[in-house]
C-alpha positions as CSV (number, residue, x, y, z in Angstrom):
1,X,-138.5,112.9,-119.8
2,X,-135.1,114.8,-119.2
3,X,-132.9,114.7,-122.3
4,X,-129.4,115.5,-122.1
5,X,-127.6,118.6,-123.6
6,X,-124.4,117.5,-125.4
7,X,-123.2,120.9,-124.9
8,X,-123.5,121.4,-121.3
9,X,-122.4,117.8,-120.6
10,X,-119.1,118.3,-122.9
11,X,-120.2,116.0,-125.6
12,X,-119.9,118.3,-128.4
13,X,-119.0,122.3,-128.6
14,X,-120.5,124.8,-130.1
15,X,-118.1,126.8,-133.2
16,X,-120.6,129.7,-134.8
17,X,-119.6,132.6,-135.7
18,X,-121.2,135.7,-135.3
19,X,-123.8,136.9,-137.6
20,X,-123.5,140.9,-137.0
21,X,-119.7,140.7,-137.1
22,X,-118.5,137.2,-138.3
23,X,-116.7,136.6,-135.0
24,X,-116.3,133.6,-133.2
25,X,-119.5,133.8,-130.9
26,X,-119.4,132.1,-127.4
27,X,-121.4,130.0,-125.4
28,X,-122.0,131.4,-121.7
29,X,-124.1,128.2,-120.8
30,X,-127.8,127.8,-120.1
31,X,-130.1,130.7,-120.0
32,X,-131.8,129.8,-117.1
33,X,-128.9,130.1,-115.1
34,X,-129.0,133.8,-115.2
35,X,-132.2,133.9,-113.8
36,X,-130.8,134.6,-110.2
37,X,-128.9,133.0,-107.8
38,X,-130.4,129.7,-107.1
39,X,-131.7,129.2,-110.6
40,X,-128.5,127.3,-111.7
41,X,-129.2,124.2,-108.6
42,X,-133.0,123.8,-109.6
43,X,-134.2,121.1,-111.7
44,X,-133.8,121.8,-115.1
45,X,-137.0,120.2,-116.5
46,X,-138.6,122.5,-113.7
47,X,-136.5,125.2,-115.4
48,X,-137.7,125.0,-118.7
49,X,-141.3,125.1,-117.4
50,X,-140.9,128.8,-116.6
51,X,-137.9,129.8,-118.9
52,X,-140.4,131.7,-121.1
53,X,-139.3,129.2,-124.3
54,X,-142.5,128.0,-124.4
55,X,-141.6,124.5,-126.1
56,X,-138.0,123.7,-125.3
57,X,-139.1,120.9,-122.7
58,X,-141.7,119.5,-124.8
59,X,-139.2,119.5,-127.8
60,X,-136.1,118.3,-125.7
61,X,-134.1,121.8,-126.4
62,X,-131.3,123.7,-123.8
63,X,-131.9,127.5,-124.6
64,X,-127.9,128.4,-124.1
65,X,-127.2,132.4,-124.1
66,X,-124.4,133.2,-126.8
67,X,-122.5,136.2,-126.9
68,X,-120.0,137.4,-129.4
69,X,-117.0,139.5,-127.7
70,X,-115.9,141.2,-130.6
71,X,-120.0,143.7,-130.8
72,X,-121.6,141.8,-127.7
73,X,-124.0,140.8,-129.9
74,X,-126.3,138.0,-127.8
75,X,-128.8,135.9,-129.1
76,X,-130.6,132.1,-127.2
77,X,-129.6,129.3,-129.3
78,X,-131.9,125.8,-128.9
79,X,-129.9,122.5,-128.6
80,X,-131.4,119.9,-129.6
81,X,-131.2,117.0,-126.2
């Protein structure tokens, strides 16, 4: 069953702030899409089978990269689908 992110699909946005310097901290999008170059036009269920999040398709979670641009601090965040 393919859930859908309300963060890739616009619904909601993300506002965290960074924990190593308090920053706002920015979403760059899915993690899997900087696999290489075709990774962004493959399936996403298929995606999150090989992602290396080991439940984020049984748990209905998009693993999205953040990065603050004030230390380049980056850490995967789970959204819940």
């Amino acid at each position: 069953m393919m859930g859908i992110c309300p963060i890739c699909n616009g619904f909601e946005a993300l506002e965290l702030k960074c924990p190593k310097c308090g920053a706002q901290i920015n979403d760059t999008g899915r993690i899997m899409d900087f696999f290489d170059d075709y990774s962004a036009y493959m399936p996403i269920d298929q995606m999150k089978l090989e992602d290396g999040y080991k439940e984020d398709f049984k748990k209905g979670q998009c693993p999205h990269l953040l990065k603050c641009d004030g230390c380049n601090y980056e850490v995967t965040y789970l959204i819940k689908e």
